[in-house]
C-alpha positions in Angstrom: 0.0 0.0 0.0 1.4 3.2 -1.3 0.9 6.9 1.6 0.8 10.2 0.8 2.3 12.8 3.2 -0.6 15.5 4.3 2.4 17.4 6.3 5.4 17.0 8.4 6.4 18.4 12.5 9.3 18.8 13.5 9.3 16.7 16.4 10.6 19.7 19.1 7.7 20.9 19.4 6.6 22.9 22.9 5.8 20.3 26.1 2.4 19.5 25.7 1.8 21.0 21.9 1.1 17.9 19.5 0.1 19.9 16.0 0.9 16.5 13.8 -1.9 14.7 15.8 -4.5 18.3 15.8 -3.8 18.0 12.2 -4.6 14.3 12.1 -7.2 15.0 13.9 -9.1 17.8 11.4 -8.4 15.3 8.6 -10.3 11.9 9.8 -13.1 14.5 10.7 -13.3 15.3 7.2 -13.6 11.6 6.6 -9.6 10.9 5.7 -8.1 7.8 7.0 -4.8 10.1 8.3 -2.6 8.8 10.8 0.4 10.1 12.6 3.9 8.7 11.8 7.4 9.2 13.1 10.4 10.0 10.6 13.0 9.0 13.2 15.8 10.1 10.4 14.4 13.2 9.7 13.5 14.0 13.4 9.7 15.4 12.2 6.2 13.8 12.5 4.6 12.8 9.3 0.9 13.2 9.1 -0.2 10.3 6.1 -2.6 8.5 4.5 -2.6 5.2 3.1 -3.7 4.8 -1.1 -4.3 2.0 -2.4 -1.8 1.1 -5.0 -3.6 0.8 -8.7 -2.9 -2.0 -10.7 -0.8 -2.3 -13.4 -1.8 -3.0 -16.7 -0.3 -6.2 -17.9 1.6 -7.1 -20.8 0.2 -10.7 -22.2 4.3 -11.5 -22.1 4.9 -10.2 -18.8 6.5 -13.2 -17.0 7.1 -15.4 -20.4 10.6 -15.4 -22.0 11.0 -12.8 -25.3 10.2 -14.5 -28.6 13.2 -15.6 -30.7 13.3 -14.2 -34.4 15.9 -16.0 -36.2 17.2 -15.5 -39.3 16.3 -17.4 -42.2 19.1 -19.4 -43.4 19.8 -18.6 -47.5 
């Protein structure tokens, strides 16, 4: 399943302030499925949402070797 940042925090935020999970917050109310993440590399809260990945259209050789051409012999 594929997510989509909505926004980062940094994560120093002040004692007893959480804007990622506010944020998150709003978002579910407006029906998203948000949810808050941490970025432990980049130090920041990551507000996202999960997407369902779309398919793929599929070649009918996907998965089976190439064809051979070969040259006639003269």
């Amino acid at each position: 399943m594929a997510r989509t940042v909505l926004e980062r925090f940094p994560a120093g935020g002040p004692r007893g302030s959480w804007p990622a999970e506010e944020f998150a917050q709003a978002r579910r109310e407006e029906g998203l499925a948000a949810e808050v993440v941490m970025d432990i590399e980049a130090d920041a809260f990551l507000v996202i949402m999960h997407q369902p990945r779309t398919p793929q259209p599929r070649s009918p050789y996907s998965g089976a070797p190439e064809p051979r051409v070969e040259a006639a012999a003269r």
